[in-house]
Backbone bond lengths (Angstrom), bond angles and torsions (degrees), N, CA, C in turn:
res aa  C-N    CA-C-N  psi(-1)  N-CA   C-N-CA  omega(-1)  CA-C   N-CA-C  phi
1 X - - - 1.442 - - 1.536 108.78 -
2 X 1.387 104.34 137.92 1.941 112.82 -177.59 1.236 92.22 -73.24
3 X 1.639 122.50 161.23 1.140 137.85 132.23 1.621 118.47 -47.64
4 X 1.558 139.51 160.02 1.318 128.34 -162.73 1.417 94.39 -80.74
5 X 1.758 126.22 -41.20 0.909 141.01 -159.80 1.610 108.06 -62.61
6 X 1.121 122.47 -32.85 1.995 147.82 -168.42 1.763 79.12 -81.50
7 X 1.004 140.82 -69.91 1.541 162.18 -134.88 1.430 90.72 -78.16
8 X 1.314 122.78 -70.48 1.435 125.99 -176.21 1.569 110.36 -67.55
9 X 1.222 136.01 -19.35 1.795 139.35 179.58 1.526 85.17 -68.72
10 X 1.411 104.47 -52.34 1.891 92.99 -143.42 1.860 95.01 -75.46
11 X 1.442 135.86 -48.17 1.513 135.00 144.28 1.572 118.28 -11.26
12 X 0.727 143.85 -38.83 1.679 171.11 -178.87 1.479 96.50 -58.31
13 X 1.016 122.74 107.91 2.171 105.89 166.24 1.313 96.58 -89.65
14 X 1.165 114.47 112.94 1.659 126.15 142.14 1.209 149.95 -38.76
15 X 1.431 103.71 -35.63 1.536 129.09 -178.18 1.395 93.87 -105.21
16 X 1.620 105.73 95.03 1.897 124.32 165.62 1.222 105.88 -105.76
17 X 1.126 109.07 147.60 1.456 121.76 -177.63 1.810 124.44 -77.64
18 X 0.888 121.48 80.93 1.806 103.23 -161.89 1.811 113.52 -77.50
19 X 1.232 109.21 144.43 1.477 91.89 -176.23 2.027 102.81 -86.04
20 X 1.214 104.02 161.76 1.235 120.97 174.62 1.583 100.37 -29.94
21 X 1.754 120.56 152.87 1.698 132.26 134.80 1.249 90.47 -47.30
22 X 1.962 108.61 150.39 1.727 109.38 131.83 1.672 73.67 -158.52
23 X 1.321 91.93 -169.26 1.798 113.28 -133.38 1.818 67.33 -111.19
24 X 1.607 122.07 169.40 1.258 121.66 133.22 1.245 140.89 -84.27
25 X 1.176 148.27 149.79 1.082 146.56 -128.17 1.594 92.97 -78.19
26 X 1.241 130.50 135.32 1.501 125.72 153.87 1.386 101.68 104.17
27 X 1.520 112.55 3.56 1.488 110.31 -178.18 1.813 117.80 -83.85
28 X 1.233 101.89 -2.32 2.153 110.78 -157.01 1.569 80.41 -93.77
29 X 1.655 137.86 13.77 1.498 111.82 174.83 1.545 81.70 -110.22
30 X 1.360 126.54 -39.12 1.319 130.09 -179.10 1.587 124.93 -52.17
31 X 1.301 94.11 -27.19 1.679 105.56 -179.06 1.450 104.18 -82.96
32 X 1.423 108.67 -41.97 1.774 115.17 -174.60 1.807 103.33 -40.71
33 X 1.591 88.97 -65.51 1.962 102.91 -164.54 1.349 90.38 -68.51
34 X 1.293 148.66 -23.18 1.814 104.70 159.71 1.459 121.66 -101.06
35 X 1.215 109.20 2.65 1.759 87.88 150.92 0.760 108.71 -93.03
36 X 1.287 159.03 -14.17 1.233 145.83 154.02 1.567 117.84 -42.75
37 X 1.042 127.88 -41.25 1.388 157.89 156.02 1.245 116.07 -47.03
38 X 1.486 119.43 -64.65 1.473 113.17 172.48 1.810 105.33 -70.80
39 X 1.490 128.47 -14.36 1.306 97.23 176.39 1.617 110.49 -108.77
40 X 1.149 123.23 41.38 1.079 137.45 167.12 1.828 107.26 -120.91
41 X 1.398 139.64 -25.79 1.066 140.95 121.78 1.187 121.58 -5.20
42 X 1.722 101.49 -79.81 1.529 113.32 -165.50 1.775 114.43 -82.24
43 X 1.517 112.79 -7.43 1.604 101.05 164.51 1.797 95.63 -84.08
44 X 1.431 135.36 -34.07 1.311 123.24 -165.62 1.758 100.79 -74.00
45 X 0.867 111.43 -27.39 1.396 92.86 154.17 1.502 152.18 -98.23
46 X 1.583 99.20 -11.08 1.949 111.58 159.69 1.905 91.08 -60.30
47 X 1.496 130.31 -41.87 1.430 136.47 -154.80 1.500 100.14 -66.68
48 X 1.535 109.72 -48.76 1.647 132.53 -164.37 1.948 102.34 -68.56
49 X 1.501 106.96 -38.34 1.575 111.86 -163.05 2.157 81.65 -93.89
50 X 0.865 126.15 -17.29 1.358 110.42 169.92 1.519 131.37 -70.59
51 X 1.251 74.80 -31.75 1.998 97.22 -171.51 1.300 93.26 -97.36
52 X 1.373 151.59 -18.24 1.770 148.32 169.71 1.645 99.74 -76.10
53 X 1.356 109.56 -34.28 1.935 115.82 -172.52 1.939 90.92 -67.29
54 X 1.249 103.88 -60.94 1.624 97.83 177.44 0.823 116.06 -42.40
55 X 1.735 117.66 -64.51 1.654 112.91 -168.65 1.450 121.44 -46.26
56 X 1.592 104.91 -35.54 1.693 108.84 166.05 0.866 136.08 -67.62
57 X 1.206 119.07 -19.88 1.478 119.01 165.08 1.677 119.55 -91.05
58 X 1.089 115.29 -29.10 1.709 115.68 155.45 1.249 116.46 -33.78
59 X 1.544 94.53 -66.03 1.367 134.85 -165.08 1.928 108.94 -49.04
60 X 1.815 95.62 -46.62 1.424 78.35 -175.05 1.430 111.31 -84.85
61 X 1.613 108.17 -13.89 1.727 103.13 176.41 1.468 110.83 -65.57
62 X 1.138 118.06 -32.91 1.615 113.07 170.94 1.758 123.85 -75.13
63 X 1.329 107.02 -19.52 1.772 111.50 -171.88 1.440 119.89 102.59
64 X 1.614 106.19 -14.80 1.682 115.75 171.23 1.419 95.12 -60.31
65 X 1.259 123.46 155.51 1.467 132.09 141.90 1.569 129.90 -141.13
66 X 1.466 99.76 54.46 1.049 117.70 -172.80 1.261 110.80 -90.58
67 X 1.536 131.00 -23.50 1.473 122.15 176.22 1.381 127.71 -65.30
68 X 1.359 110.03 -5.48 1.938 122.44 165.74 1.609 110.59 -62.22
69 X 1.017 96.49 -11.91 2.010 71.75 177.27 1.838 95.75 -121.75
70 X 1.817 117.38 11.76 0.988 95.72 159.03 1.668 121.74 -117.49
71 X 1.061 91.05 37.57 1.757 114.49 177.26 2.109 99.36 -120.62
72 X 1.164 113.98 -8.24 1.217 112.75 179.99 1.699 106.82 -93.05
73 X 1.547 101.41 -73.16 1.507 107.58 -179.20 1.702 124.11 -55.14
74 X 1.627 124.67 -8.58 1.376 105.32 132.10 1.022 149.24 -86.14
75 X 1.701 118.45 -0.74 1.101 130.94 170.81 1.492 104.89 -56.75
76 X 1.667 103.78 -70.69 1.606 108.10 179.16 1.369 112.42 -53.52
77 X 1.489 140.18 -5.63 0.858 145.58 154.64 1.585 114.63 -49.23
78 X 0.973 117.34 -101.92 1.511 125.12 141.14 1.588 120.63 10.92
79 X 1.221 123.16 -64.56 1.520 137.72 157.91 1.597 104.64 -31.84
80 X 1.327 101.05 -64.35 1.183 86.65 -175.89 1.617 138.47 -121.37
81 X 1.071 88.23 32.62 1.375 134.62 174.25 1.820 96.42 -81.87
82 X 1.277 99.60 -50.94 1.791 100.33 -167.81 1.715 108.28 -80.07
83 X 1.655 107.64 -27.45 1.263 108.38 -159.33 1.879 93.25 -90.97
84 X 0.885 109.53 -24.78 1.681 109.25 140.92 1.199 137.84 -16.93
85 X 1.186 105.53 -70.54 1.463 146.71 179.13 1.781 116.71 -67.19
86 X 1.244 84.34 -37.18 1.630 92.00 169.96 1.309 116.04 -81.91
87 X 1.534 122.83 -49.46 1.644 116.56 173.93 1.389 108.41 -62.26
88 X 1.218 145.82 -29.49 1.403 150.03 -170.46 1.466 105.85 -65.39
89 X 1.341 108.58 -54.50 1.846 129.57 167.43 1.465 85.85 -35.61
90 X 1.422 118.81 -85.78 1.686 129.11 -152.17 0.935 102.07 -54.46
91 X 1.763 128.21 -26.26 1.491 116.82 -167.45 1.785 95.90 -79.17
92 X 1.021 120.69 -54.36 1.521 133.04 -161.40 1.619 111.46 -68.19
């Protein structure tokens, strides 16, 4: 004898039909201006972690060491900059 729970899975149809993704109408100008957006983001921050790599190295020939947290905060930039990028994908 099944459990009710075994009894009701296999009763259950599994195989549903899903209809296709599609975008709503008027969305392909909306998608343009933020990727456009996210890749203007993501050069200001390859630009931002270039210019923090300098400052650190100035920085340590002089004794400043202040360019470490500006080699950090575009990284996390970036982070989430990408994880962005990923729900936007799933949305579209």
């Amino acid at each position: 004898m099944m459990p009710f729970t075994q009894q009701l899975i296999t009763l259950l149809p599994l195989d549903v039909d899903q209809p296709p993704a599609r975008k709503p109408p008027g969305m392909d100008g909306i998608l343009l201006i933020v990727s456009w957006i996210f890749w203007a983001a993501g050069a200001a921050c390859l630009v931002a972690m270039a210019f923090g790599v300098m400052q650190f190295v100035f920085g340590e020939r002089h004794g400043t060491f202040d360019g470490f947290k500006k080699i950090i905060f575009p990284l996390i930039g970036a982070a989430v900059l990408a994880s962005a990028g990923t729900l936007i994908n799933a949305v579209s």
